[in-house]
N, CA, C and O atoms as a GROMACS GRO file, in nm:
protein
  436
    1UNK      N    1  -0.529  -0.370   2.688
    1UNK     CA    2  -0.456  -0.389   2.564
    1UNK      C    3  -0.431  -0.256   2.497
    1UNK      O    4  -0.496  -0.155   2.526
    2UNK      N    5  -0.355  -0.258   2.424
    2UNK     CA    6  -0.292  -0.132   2.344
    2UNK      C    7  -0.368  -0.120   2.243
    2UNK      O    8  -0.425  -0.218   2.196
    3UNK      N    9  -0.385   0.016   2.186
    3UNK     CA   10  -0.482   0.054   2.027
    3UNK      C   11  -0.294   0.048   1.953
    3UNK      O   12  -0.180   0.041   1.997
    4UNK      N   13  -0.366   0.058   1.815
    4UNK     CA   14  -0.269   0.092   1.722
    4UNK      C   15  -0.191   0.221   1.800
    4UNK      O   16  -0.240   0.308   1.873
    5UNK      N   17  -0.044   0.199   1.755
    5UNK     CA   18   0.050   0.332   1.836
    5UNK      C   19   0.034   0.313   1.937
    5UNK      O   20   0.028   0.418   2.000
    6UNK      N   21   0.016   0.200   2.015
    6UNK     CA   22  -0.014   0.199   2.210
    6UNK      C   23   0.131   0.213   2.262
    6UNK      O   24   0.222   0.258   2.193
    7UNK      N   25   0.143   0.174   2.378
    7UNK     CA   26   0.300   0.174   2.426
    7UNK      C   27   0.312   0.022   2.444
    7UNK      O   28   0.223  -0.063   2.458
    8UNK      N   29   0.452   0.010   2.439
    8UNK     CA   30   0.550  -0.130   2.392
    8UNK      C   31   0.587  -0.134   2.502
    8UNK      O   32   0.625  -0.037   2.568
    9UNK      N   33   0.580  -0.301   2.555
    9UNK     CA   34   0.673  -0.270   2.696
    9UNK      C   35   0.662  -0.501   2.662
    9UNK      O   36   0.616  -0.592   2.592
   10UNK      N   37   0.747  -0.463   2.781
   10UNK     CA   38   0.846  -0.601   2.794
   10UNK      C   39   0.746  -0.739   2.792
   10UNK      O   40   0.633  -0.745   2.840
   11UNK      N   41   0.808  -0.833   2.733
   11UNK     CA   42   0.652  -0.958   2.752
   11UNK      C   43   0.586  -0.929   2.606
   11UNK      O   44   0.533  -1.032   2.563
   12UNK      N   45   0.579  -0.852   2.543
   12UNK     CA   46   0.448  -0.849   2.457
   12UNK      C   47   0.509  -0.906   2.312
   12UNK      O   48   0.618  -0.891   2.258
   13UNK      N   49   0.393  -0.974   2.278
   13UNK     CA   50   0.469  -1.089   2.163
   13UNK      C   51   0.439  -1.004   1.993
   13UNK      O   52   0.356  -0.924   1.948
   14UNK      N   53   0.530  -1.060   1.954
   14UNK     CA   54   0.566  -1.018   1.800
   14UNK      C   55   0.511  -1.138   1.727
   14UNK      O   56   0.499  -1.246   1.785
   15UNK      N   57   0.470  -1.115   1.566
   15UNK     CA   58   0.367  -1.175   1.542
   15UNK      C   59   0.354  -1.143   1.403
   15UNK      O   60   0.341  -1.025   1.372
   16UNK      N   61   0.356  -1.248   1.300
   16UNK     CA   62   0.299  -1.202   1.152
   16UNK      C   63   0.156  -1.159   1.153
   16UNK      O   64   0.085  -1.198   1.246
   17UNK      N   65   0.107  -1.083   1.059
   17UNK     CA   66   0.031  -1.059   0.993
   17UNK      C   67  -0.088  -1.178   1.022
   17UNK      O   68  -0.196  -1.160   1.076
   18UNK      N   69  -0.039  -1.291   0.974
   18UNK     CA   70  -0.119  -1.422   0.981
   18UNK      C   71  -0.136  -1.493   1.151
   18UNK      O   72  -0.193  -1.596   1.186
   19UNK      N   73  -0.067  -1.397   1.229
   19UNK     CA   74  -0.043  -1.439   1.347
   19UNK      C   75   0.059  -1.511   1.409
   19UNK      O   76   0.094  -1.519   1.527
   20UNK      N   77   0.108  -1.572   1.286
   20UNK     CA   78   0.255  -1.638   1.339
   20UNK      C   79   0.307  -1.607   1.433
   20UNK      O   80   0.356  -1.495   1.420
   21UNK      N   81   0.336  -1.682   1.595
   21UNK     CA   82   0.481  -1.606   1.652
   21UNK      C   83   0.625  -1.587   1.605
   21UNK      O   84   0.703  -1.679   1.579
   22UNK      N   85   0.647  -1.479   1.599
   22UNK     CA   86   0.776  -1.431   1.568
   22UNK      C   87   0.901  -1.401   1.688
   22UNK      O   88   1.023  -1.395   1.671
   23UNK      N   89   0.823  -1.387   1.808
   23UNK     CA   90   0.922  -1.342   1.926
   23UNK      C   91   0.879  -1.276   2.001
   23UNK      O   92   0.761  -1.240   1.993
   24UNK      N   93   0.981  -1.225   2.125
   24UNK     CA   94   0.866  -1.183   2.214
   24UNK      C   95   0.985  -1.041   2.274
   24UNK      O   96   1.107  -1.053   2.289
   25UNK      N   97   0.885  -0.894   2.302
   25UNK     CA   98   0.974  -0.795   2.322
   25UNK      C   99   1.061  -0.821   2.489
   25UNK      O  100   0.990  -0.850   2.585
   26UNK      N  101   1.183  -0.809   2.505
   26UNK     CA  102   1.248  -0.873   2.600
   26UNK      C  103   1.236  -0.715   2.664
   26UNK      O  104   1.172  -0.727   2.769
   27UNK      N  105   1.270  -0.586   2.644
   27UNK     CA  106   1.296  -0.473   2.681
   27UNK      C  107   1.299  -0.355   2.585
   27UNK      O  108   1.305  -0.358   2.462
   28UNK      N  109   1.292  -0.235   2.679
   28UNK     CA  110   1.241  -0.106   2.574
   28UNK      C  111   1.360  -0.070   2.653
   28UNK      O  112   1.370  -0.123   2.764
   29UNK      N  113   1.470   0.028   2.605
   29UNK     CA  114   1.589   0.081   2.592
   29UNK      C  115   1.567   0.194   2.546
   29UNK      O  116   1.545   0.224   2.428
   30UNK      N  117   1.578   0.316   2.719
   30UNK     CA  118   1.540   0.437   2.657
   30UNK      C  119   1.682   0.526   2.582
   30UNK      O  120   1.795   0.482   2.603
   31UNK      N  121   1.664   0.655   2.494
   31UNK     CA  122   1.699   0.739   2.465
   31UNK      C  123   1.786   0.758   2.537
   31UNK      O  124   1.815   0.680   2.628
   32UNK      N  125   1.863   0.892   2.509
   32UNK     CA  126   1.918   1.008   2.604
   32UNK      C  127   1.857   1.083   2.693
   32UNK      O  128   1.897   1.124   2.802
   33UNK      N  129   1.724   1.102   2.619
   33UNK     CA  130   1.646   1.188   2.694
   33UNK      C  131   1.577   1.100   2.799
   33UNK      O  132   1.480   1.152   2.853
   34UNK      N  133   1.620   0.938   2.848
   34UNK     CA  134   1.503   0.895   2.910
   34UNK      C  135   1.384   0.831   2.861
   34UNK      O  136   1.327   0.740   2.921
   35UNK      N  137   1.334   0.899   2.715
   35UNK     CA  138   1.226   0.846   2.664
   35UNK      C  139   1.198   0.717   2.560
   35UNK      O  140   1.199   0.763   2.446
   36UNK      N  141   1.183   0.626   2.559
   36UNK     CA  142   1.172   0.559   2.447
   36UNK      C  143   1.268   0.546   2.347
   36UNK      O  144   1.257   0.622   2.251
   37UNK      N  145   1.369   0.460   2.348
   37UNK     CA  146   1.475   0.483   2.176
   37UNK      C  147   1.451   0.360   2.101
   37UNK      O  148   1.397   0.362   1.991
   38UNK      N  149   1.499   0.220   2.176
   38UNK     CA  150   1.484   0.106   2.105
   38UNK      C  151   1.391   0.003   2.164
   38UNK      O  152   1.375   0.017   2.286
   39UNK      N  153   1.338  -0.078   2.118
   39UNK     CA  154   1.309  -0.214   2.134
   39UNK      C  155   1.334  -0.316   2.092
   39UNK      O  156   1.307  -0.364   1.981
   40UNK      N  157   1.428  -0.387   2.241
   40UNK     CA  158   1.488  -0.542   2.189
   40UNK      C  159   1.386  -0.631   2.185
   40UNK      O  160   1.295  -0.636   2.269
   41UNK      N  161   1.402  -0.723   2.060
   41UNK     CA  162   1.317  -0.793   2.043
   41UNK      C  163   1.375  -0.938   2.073
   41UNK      O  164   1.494  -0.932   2.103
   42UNK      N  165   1.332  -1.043   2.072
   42UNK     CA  166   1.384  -1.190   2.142
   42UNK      C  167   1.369  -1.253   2.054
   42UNK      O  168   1.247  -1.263   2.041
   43UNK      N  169   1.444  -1.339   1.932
   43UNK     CA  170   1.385  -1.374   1.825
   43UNK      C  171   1.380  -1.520   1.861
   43UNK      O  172   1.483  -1.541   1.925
   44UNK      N  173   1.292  -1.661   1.846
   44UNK     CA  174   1.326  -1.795   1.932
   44UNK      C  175   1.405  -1.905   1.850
   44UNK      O  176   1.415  -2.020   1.891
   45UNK      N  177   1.472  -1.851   1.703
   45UNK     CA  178   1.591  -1.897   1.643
   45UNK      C  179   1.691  -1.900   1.725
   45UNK      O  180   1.738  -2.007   1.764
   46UNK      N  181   1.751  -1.747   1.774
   46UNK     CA  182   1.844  -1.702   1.865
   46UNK      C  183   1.833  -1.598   1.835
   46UNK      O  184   1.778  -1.562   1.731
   47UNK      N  185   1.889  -1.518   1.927
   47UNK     CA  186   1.977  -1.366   1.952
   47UNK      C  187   1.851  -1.286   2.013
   47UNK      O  188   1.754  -1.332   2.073
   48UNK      N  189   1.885  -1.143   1.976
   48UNK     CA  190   1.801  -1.014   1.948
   48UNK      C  191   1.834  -0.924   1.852
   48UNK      O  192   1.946  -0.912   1.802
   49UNK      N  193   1.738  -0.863   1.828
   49UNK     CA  194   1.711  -0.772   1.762
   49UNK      C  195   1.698  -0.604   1.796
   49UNK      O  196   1.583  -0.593   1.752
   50UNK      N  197   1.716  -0.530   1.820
   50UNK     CA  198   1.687  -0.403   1.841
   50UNK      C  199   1.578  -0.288   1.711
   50UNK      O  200   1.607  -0.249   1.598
   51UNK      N  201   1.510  -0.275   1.757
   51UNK     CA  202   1.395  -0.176   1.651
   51UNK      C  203   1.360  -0.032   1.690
   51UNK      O  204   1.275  -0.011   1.777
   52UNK      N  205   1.417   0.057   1.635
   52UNK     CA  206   1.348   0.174   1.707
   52UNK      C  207   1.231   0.187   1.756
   52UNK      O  208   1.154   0.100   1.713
   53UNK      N  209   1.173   0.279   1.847
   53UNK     CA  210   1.031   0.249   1.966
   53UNK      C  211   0.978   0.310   1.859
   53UNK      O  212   0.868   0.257   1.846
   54UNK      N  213   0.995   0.417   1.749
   54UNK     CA  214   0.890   0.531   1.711
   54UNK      C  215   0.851   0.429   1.532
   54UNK      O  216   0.752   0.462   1.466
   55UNK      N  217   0.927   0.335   1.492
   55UNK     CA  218   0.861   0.223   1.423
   55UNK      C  219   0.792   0.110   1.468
   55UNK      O  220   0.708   0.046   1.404
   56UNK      N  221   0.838   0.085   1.605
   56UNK     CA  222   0.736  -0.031   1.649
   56UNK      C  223   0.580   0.038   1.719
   56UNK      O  224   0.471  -0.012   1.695
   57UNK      N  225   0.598   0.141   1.795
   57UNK     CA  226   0.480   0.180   1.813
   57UNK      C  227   0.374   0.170   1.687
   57UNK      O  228   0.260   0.121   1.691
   58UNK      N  229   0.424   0.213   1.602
   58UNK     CA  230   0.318   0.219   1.485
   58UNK      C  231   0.257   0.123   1.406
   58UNK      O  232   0.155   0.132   1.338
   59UNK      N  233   0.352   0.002   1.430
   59UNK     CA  234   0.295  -0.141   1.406
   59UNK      C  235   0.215  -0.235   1.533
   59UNK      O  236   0.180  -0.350   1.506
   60UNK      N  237   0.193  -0.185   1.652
   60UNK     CA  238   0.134  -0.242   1.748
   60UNK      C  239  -0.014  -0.215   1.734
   60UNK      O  240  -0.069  -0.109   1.702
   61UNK      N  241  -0.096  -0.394   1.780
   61UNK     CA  242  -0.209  -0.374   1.758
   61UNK      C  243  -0.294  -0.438   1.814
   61UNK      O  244  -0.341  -0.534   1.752
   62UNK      N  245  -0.333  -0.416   1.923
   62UNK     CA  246  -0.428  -0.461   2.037
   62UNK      C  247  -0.293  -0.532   2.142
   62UNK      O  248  -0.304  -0.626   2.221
   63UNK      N  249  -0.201  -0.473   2.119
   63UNK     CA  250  -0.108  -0.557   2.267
   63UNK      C  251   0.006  -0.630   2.190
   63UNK      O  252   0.107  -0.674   2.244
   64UNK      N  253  -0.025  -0.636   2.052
   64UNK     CA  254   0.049  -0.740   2.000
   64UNK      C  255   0.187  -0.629   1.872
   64UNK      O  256   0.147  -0.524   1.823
   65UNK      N  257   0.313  -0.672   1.846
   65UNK     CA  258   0.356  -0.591   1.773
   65UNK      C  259   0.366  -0.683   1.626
   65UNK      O  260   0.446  -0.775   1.609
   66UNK      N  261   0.265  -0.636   1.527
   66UNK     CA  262   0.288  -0.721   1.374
   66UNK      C  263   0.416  -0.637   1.281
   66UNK      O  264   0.445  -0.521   1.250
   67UNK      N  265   0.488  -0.823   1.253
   67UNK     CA  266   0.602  -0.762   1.162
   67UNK      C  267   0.637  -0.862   1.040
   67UNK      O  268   0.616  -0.982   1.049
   68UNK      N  269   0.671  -0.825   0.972
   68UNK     CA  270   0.693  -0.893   0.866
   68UNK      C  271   0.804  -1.009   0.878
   68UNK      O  272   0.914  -0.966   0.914
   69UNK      N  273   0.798  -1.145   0.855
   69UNK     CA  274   0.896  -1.277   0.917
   69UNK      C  275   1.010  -1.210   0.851
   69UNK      O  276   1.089  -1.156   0.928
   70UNK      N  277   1.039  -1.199   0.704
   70UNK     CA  278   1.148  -1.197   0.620
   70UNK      C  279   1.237  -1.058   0.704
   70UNK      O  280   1.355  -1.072   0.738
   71UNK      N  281   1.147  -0.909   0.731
   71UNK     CA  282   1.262  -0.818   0.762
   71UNK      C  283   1.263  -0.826   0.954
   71UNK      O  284   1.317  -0.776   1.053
   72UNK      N  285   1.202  -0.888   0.928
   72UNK     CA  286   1.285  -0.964   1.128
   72UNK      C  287   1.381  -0.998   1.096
   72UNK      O  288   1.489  -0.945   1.121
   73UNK      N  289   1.358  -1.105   1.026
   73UNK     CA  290   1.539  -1.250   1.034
   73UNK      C  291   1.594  -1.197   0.976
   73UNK      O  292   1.708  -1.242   0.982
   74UNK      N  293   1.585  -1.046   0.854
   74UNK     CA  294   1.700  -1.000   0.794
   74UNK      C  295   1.767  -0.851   0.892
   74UNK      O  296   1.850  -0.771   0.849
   75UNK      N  297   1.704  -0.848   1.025
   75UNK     CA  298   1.701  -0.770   1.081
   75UNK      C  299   1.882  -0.761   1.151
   75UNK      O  300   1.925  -0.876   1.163
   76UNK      N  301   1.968  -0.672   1.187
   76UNK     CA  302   2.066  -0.708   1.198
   76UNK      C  303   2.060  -0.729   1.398
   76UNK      O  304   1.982  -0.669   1.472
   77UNK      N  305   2.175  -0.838   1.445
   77UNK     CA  306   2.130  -0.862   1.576
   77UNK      C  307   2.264  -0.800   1.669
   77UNK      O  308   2.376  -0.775   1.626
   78UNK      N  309   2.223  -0.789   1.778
   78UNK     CA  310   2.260  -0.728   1.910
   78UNK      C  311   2.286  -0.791   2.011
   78UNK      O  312   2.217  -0.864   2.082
   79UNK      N  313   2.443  -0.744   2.018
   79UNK     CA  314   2.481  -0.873   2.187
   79UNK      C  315   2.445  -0.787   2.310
   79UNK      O  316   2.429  -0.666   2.318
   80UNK      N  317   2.440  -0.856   2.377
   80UNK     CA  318   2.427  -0.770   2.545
   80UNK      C  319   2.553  -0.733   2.579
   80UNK      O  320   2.541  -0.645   2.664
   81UNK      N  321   2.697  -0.759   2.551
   81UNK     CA  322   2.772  -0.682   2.560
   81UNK      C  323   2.725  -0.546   2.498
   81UNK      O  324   2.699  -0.456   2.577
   82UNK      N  325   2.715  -0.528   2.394
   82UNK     CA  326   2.647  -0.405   2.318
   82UNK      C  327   2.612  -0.280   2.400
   82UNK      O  328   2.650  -0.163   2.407
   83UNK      N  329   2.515  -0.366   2.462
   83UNK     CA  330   2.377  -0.312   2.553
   83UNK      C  331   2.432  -0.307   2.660
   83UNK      O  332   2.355  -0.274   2.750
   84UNK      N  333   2.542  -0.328   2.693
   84UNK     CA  334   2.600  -0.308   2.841
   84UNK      C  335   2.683  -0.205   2.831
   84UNK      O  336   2.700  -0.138   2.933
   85UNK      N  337   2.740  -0.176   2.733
   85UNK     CA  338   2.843  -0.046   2.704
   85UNK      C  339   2.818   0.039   2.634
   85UNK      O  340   2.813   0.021   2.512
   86UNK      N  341   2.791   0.176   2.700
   86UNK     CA  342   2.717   0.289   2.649
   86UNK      C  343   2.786   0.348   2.610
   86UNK      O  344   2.749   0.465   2.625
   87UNK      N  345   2.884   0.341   2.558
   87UNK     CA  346   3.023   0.379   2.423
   87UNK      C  347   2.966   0.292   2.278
   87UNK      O  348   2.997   0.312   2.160
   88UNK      N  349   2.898   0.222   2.320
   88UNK     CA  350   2.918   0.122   2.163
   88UNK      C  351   2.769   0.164   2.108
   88UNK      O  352   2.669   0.119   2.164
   89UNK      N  353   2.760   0.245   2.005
   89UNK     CA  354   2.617   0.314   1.911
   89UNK      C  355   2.646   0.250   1.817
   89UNK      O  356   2.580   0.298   1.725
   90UNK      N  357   2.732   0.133   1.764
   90UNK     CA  358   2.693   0.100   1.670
   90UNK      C  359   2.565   0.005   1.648
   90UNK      O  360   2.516   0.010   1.535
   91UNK      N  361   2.519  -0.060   1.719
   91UNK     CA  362   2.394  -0.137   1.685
   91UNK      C  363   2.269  -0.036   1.709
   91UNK      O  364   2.150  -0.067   1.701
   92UNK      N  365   2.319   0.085   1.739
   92UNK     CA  366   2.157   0.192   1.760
   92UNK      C  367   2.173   0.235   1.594
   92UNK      O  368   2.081   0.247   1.514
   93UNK      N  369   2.329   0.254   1.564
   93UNK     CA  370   2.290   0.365   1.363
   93UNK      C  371   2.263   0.204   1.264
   93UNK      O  372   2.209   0.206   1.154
   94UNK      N  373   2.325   0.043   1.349
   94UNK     CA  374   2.251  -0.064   1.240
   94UNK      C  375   2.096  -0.056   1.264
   94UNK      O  376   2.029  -0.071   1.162
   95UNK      N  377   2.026  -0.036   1.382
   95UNK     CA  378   1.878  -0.038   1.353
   95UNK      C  379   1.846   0.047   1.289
   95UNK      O  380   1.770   0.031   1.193
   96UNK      N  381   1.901   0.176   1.328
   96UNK     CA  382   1.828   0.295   1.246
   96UNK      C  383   1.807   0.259   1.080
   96UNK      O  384   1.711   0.220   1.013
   97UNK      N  385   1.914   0.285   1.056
   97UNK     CA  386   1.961   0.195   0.891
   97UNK      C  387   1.855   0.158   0.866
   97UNK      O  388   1.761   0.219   0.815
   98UNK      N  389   1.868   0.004   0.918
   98UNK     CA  390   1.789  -0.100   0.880
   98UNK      C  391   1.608  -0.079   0.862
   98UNK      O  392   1.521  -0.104   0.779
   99UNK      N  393   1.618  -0.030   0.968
   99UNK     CA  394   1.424   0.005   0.974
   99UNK      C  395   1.394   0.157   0.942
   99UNK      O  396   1.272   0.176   0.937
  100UNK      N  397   1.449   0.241   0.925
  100UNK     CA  398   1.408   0.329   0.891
  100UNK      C  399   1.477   0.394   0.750
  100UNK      O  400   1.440   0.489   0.682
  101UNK      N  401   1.570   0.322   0.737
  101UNK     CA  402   1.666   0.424   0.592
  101UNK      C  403   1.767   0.477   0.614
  101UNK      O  404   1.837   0.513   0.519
  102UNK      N  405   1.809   0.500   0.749
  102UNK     CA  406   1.852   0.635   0.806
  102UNK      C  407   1.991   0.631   0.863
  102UNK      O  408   1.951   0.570   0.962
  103UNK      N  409   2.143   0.645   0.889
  103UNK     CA  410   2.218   0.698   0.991
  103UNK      C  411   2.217   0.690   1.134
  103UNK      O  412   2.281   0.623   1.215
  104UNK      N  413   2.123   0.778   1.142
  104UNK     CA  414   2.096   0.864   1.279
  104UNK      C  415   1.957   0.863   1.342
  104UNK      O  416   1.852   0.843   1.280
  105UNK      N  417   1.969   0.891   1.484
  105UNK     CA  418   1.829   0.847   1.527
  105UNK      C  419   1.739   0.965   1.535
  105UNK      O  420   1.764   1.075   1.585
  106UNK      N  421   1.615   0.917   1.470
  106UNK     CA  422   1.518   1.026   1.482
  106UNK      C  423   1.561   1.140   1.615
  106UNK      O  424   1.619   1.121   1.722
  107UNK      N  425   1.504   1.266   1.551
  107UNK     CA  426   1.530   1.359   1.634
  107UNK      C  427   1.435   1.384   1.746
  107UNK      O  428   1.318   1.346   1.744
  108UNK      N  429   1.492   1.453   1.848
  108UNK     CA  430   1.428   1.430   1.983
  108UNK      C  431   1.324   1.573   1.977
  108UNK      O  432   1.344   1.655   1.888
  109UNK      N  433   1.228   1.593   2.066
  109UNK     CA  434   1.152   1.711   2.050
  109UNK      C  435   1.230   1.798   2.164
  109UNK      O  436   1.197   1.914   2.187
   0.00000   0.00000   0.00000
């Protein structure tokens, strides 16, 4: 199992605070560089979600990723067309936005 900040990978379930299931991570979607950028999340309303890796790492905790129900479902969602065409960044600057404040994606080292 993962410590807090472990690594995120496919299968591993999302989860309130209280334990609630919330969904389950379908895939990690690397960067440019290869490394880590997003994680789609599987929500079991419908759709997905996309979350940057360097905010979900930091909420993972023993294997499990805890998130708050309300900014999941207000989370904005992602088609697999999306994710199939590596021209289309707009659902990488809506996660950024959304979970971090931000534009643009954290900078690379």
């Amino acid at each position: 199992m993962a410590a807090a900040g472990g690594t995120v990978s496919a299968g591993m379930p999302v989860q309130t605070v209280a334990g609630e299931p919330l969904g389950t991570v379908r895939d990690v979607v690397p960067d440019s560089t290869g490394a880590p950028g997003y994680v789609l999340i599987t929500i079991p309303t419908g759709g997905k979600t996309a979350v940057p890796y360097s905010t979900i790492a930091a909420l993972t905790r023993e294997g499990t990723i805890v998130l708050d129900r309300s900014r999941l479902q207000g989370a904005p969602r992602v088609e697999d067309s999306q994710l199939q065409n590596p021209s289309d960044t707009r659902w990488k600057k809506q996660a950024d936005q959304y979970w971090n404040g931000r534009d643009s994606p954290r900078p690379t080292r």
